[in-house]
C-alpha positions as CSV (number, residue, x, y, z in Angstrom):
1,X,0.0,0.0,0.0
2,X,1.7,3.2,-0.7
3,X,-1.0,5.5,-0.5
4,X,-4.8,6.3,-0.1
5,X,-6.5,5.8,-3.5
6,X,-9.4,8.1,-2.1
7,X,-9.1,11.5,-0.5
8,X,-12.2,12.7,0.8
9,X,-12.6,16.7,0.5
10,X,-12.5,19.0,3.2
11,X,-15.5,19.6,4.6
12,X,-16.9,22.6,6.1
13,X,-17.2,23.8,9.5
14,X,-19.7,21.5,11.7
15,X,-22.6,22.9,12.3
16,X,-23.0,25.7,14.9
17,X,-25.1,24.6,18.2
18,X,-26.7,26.4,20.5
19,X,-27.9,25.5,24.0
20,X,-31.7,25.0,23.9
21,X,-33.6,27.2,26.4
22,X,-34.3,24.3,28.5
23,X,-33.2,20.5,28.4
24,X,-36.4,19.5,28.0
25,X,-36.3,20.5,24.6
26,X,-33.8,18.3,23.6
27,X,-34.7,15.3,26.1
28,X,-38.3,15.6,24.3
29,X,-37.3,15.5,20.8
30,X,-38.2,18.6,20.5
31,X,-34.5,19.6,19.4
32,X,-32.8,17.0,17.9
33,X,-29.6,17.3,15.9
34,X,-29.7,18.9,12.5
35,X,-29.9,16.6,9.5
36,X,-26.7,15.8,9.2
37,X,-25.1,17.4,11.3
38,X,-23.0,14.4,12.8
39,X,-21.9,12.9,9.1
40,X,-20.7,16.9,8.6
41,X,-18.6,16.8,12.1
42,X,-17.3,13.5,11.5
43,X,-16.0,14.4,7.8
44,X,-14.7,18.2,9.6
45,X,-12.7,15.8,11.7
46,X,-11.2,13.9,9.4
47,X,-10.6,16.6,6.6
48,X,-6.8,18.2,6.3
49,X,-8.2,21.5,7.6
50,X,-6.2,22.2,10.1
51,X,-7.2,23.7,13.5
52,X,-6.4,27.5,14.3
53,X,-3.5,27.7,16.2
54,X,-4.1,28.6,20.4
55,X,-2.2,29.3,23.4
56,X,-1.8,26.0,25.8
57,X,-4.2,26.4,28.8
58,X,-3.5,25.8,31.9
59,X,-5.4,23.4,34.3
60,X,-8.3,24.9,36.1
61,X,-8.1,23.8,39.8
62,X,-10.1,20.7,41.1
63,X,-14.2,22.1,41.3
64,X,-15.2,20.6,43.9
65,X,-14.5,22.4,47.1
66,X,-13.3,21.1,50.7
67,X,-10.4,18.9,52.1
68,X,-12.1,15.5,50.6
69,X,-11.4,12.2,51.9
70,X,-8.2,9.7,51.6
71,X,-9.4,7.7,48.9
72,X,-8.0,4.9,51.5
73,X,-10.6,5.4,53.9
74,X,-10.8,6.9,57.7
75,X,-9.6,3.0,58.5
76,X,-12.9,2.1,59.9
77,X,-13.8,0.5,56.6
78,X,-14.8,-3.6,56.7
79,X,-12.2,-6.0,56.1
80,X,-12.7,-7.1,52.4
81,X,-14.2,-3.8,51.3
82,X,-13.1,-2.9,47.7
83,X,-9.8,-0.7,47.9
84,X,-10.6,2.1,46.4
85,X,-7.0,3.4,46.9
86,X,-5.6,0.8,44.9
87,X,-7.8,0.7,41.5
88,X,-8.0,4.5,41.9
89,X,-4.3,4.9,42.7
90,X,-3.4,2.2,39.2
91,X,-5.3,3.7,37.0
92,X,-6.1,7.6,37.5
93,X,-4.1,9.0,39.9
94,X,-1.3,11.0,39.2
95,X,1.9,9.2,39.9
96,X,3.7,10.6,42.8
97,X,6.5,13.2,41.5
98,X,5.1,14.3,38.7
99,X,3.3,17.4,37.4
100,X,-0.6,17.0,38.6
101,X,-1.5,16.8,34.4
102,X,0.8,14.1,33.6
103,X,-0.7,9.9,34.1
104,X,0.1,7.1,33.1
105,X,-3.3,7.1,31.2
106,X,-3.0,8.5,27.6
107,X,-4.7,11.4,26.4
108,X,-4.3,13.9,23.8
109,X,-2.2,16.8,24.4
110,X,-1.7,15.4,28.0
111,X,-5.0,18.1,28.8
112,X,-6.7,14.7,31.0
113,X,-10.2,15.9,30.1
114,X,-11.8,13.1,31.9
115,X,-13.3,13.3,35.6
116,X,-14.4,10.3,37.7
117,X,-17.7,10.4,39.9
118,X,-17.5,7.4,42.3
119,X,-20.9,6.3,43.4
120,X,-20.2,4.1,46.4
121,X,-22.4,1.5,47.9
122,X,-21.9,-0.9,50.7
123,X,-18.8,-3.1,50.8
124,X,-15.8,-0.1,49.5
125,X,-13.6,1.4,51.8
126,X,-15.2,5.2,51.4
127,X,-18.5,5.6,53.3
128,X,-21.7,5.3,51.0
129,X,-22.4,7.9,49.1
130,X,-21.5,9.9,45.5
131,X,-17.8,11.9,45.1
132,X,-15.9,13.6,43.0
133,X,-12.5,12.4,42.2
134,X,-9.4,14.5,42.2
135,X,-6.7,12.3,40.7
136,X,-4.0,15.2,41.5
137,X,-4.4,14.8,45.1
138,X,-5.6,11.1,44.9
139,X,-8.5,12.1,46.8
140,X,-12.5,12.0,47.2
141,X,-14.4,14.9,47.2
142,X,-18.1,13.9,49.0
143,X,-21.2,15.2,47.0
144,X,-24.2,13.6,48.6
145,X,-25.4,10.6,50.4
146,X,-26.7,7.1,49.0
147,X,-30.0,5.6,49.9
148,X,-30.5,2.5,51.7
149,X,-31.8,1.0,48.5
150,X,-28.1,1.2,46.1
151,X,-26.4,-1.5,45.1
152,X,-23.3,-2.9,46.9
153,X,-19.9,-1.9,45.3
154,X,-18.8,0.9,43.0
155,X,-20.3,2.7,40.0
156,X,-17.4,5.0,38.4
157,X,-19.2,7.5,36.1
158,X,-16.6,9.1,33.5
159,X,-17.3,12.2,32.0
160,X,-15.5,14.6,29.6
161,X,-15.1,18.4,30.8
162,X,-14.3,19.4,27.1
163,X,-13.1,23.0,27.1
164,X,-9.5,22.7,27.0
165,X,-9.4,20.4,24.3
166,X,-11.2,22.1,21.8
167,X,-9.1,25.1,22.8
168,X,-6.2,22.9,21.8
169,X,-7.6,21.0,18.8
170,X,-11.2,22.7,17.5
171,X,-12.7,20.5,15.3
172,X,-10.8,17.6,16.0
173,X,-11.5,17.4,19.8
174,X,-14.5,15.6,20.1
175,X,-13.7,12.3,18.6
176,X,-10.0,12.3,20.6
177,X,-12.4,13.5,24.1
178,X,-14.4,9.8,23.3
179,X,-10.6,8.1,22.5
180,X,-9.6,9.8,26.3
181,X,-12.4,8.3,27.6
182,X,-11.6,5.4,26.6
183,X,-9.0,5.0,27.4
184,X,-9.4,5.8,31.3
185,X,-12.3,2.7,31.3
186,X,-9.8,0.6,30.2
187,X,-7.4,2.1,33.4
188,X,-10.0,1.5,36.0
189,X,-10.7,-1.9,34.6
190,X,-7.4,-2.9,34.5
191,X,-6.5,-2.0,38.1
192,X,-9.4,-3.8,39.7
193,X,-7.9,-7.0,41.7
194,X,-8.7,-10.3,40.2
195,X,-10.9,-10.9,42.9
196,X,-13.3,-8.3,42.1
197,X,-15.7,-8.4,39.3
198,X,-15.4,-5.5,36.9
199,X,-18.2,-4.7,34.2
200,X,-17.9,-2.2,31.9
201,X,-20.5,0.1,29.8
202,X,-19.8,2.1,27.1
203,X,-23.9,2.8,25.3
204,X,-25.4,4.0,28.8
205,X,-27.9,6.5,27.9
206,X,-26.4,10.3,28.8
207,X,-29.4,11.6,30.6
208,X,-29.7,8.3,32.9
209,X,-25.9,8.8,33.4
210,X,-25.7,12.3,34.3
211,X,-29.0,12.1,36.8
212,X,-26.9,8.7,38.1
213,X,-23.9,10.7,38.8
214,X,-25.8,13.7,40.4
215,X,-25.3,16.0,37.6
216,X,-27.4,18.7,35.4
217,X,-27.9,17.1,32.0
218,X,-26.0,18.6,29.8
219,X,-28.7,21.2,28.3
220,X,-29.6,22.2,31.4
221,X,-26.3,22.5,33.2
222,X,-25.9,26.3,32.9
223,X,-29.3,27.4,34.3
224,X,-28.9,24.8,37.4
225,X,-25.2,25.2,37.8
226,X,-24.8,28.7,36.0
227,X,-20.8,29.6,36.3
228,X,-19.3,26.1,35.8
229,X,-18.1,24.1,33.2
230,X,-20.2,21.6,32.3
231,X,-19.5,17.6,31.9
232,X,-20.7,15.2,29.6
233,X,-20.8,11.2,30.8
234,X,-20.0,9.3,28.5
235,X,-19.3,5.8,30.5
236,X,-18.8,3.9,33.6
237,X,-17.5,1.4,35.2
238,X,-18.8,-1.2,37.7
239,X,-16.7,-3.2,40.6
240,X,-18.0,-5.9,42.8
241,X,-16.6,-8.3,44.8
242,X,-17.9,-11.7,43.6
243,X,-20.0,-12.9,45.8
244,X,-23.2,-12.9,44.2
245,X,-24.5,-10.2,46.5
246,X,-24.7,-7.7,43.8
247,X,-28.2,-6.2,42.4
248,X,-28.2,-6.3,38.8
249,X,-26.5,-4.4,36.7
250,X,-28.7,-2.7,34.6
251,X,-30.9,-1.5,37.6
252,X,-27.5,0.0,39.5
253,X,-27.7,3.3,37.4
254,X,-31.4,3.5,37.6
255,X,-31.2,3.3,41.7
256,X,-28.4,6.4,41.6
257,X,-30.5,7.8,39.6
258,X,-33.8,8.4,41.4
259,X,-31.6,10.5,44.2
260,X,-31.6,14.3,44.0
261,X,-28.3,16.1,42.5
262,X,-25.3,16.0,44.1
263,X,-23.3,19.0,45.2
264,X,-22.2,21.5,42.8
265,X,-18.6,23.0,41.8
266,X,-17.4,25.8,42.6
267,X,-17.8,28.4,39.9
268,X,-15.0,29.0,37.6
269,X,-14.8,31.9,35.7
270,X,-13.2,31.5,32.5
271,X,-13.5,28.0,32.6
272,X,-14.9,28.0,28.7
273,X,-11.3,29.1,26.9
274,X,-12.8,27.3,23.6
275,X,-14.2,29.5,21.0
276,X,-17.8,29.2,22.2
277,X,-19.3,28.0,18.5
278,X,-16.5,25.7,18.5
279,X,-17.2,24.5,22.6
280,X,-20.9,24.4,21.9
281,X,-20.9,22.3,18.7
282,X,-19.0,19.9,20.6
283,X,-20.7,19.7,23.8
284,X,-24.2,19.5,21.6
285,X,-22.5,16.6,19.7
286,X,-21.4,14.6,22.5
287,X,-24.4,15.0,24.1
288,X,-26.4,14.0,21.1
289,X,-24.0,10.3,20.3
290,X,-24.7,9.8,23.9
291,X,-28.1,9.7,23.9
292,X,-29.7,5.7,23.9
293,X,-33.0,5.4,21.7
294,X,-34.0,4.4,24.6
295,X,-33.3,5.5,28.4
296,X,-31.2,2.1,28.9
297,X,-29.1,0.7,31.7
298,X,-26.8,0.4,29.0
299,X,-24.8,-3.0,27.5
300,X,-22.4,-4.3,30.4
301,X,-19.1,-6.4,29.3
302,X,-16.5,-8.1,31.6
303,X,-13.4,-6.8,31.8
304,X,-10.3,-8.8,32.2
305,X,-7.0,-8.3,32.7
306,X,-3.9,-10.2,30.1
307,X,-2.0,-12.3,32.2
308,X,1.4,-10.7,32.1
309,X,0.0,-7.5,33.3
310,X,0.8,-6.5,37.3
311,X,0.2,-3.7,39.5
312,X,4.1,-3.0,38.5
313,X,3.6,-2.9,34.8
314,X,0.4,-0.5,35.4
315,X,2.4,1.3,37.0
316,X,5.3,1.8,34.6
317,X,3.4,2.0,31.4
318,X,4.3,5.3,29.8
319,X,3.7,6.6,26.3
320,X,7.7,6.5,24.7
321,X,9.0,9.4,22.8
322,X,9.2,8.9,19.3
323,X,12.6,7.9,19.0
324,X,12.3,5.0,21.2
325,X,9.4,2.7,18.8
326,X,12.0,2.3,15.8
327,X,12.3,-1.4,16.0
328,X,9.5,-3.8,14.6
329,X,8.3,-6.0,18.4
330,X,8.5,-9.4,15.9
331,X,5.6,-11.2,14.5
332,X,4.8,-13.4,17.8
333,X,4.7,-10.0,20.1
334,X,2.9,-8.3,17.5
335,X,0.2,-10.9,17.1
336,X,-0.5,-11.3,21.0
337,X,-1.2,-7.3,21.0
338,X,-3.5,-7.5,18.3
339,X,-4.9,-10.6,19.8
340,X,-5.4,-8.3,23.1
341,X,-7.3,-4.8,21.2
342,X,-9.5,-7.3,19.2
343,X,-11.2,-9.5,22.2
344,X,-11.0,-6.5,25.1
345,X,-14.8,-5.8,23.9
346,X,-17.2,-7.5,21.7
347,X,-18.2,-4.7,19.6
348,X,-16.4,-2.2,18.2
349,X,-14.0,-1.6,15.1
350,X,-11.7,-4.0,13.2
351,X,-8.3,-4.6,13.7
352,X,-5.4,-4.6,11.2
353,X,-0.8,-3.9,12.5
354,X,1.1,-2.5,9.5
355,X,4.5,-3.9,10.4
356,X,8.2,-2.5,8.8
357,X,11.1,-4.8,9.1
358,X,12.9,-6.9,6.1
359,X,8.6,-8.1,4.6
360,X,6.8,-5.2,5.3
361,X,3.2,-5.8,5.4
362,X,-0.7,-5.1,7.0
363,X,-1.8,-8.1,9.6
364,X,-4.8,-9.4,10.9
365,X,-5.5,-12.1,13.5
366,X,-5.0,-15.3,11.4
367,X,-8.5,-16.6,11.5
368,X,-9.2,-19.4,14.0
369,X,-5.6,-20.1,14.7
370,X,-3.1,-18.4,16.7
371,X,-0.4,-15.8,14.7
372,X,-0.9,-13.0,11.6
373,X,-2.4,-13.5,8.4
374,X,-1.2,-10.9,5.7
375,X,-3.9,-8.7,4.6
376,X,-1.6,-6.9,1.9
377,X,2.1,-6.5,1.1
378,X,4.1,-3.3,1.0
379,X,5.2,-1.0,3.6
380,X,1.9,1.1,5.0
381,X,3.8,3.2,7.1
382,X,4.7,6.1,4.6
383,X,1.4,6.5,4.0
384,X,-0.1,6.0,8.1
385,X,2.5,9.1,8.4
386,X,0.8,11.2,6.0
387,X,-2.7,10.3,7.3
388,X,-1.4,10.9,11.5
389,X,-1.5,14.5,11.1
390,X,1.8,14.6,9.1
391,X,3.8,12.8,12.2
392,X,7.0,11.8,10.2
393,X,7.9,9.0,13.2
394,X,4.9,7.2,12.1
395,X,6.5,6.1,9.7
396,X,9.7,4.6,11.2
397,X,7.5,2.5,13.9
398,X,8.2,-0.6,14.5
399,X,4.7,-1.7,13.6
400,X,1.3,0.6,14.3
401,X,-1.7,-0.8,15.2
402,X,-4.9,0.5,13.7
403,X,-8.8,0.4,15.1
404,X,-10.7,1.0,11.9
405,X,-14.3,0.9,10.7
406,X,-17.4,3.5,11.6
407,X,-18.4,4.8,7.8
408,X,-18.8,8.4,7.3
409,X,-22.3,7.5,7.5
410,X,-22.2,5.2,11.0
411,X,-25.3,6.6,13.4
412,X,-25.1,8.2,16.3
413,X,-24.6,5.1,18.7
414,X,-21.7,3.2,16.3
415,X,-19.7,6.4,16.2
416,X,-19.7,7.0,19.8
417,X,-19.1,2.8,20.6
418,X,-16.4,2.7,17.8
419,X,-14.2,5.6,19.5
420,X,-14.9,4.6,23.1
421,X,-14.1,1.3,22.2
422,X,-10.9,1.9,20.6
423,X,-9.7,3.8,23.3
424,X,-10.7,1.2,25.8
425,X,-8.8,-1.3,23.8
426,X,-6.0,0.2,22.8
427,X,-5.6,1.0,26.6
428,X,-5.7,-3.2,27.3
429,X,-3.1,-3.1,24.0
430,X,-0.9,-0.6,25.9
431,X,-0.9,-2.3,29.4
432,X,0.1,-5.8,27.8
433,X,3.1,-4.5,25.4
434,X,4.5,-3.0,28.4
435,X,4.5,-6.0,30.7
436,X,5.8,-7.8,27.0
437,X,8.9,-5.0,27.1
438,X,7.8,-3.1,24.5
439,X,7.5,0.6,24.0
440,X,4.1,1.9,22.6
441,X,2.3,5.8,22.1
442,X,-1.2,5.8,21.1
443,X,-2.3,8.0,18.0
444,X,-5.3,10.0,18.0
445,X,-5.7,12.2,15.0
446,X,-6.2,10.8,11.3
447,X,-7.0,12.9,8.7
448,X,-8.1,11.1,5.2
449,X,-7.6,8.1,6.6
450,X,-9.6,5.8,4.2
451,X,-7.9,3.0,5.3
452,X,-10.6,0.7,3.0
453,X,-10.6,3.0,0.2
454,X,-6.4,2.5,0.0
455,X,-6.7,-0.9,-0.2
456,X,-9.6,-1.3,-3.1
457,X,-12.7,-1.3,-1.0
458,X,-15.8,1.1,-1.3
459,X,-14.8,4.8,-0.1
460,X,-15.8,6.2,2.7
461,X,-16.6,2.8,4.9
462,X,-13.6,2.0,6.4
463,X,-11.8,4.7,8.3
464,X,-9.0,4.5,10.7
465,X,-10.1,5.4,14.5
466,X,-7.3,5.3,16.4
467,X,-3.6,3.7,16.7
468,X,-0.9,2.2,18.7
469,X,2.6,2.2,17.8
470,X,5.0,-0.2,18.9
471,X,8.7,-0.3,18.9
472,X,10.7,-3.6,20.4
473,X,14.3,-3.9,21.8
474,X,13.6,-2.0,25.3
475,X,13.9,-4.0,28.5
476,X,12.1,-1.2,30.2
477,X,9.5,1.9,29.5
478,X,10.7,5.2,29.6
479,X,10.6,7.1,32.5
480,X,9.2,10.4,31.9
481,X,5.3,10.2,30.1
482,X,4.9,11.9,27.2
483,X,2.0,13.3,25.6
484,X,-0.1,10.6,23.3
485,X,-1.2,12.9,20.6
486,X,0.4,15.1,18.4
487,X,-0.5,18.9,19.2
């Protein structure tokens, strides 16, 4: 393959949205989305327009107010109660040391858009109740108290405070804020201790999520919480302790959600540094993806964590510079990673590794066998380069896997599970090539990428999502993180 055979034009801006006078209006119907106006975001997003350039902008300080709790507890916590401490301390805390922005999950630009609402049951080592996570201080900010009625264990609502990443990226924000959230599922379910039992949802409906969580729906978050920037949920994560004491899943949201709000952040003024077309198109879009036909519980998956993966290797996994992923991992290494993206969920996109070395060629997961089958000959990398927002290391990789699928045509609910998804899974990918040794750095931004279009097929129906370099020959990651997306 030494090129794309199909470059779709650029498109123009994405539509301009507006808040609706109330969220009724859009809860109701009685605002939906524009015809089109998600095919014309998604195309935007994936045009060669570039985004206008910005200044970097710096992290607003944690909303919530008060001291908030050690995430470990006050010690008075039951023996066997989850450790909240540990899979919140693996997977989104910052790692002691380090600048507050800078974790071991990926996310574009290193701007960490995603927030954590805990809802807490009986059984965890925090007090029942909903907080608000502050992975800078690894700490729990309380927002309210549960009923007797909740289910035992944790809910982990993720939502995306989105400002500073349009700021940074504009049009291209909103599919790398789904990627980010993504990825930090993957982080929580990866740090859960075999013993627990960790379910994960990616399709739960927005409003059920947000009234879950304690939160203003996004239409209506400025006139109940006027001053503060608003967040849209996007998924969550469940932990139990298997025990068979746990209500079900799908009613868990739905018992969060009959409780009044939570408490509210503290107003921030300024919080919105986006251009506020720009912000609002985004937030409106998100909100609209997130949005089940339906007001579902949502589809819940088991998460697992690949054998070779420890606490240790969670906690060493670091996006490498550039200059560290030149060698190709070998076939074996690079058909266990693949192996990992393509069964961490059951839904989501394909799965292809363009590979360098002396046989340059694109893999898939030989059918019903273990190793690679060759999809097509020739060295793909030049052209992943070109498509990466211009990144020139892409194509000295050792080998680059790619999450591909969601037409330019997908609806609402495949675009928003074939993001979130690839972010989940190339989290899982990440996590395993470190405990293998190798180095890896996720890539978020393709432009043009007709990844089915350059290799014959129809145009327009199979586009690259997201990828994971790899580079073997390091007996240990690198030590300082580095951002996973190009800026």
């Amino acid at each position: 393959m030494t090129g794309p055979t199909a470059t779709p034009p650029d498109a123009p801006h994405p539509a301009r949205a507006k808040r609706p006078a109330s969220g009724s209006d859009v809860a109701t119907g009685a605002r939906p989305a524009a015809p089109g106006f998600l095919r014309q975001a998604l195309a935007d997003a994936r045009s060669s327009r570039v985004p206008a350039l910005s200044p970097y902008v710096p992290e607003r300080p944690f909303p919530w107010n008060g001291q908030g709790l050690p995430v470990a507890g006050t010690g008075a916590a039951a023996e066997g109660s989850i450790d909240l401490d540990r899979v919140l301390r693996l997977s989104l805390a910052a790692p002691t040391g380090t600048p507050g922005r800078l974790r071991p999950v990926p996310s574009a630009g290193a701007l960490h858009p995603v927030r954590a609402h805990l809802l807490l049951g009986p059984g965890c080592s925090l007090p029942p109740g909903r907080y608000a996570y502050d992975p800078r201080t690894h700490r729990a900010h309380p927002r309210g108290p549960a009923s007797a009625d909740v289910p035992r264990g944790a809910l982990v609502v993720l939502t995306v405070a989105a400002s500073r990443t349009v700021a940074h990226y504009g049009h291209r924000a909103w599919p790398l804020l789904l990627l980010d959230t993504g990825h930090a599922a993957a982080a929580l379910a990866l740090a859960a201790s075999p013993a627990l039992d960790v379910r994960v949802c990616l399709d739960a409906d927005a409003a059920l999520l947000s009234a879950a969580a304690g939160l203003p729906g996004a239409p209506d978050w400025q006139d109940a919480w006027p001053g503060t920037e608003p967040e849209l949920p996007l998924a969550v994560v469940r932990v139990v302790h298997r025990d068979g004491r746990s209500a079900d899943r799908e009613g868990a949201l739905s018992a969060w959600a009959a409780l009044p709000h939570g408490a509210a952040p503290a107003p921030l003024p300024g919080a919105d540094t986006a251009p506020p077309h720009e912000l609002a198109a985004a937030r409106h879009l998100l909100d609209h993806i997130a949005r089940a036909p339906e007001p579902t519980g949502g589809t819940w998956h088991p998460a697992a964590r690949p054998k070779p993966v420890t606490d240790d290797v969670l906690e060493a996994r670091r996006s490498a510079p550039p200059g560290d992923l030149n060698h190709p991992p070998g076939n074996d290494l690079l058909a266990r990673i693949l192996a990992t993206a393509r069964t961490a969920h059951p839904a989501g996109p394909a799965w292809t590794a363009a590979a360098g070395g002396p046989a340059p060629a694109l893999y898939a997961s030989a059918p019903g066998r273990h190793g690679l089958g060759v999809r097509a000959s020739g060295d793909a990398r030049p052209t992943l380069a070109h498509w990466a927002a211009r990144q020139q290391w892409v194509g000295t990789a050792g080998a680059v896997l790619l999450a591909h699928g969601c037409p330019e045509d997908a609806p609402p609910a495949a675009v928003r599970s074939s993001h979130l998804i690839a972010g989940y899974a190339v989290g899982a990918a990440q996590a395993h090539a470190t405990a293998l040794g190798l180095r890896s750095r996720p890539i978020g931004s393709w432009q043009q990428a007709d990844l089915g279009a350059a290799l014959g097929d129809t145009p327009g129906r199979d586009w690259i999502v997201h990828g994971l370099a790899l580079g073997g020959g390091g007996s240990a990651p690198p030590s300082t993180p580095q951002p996973a997306s190009p800026p």
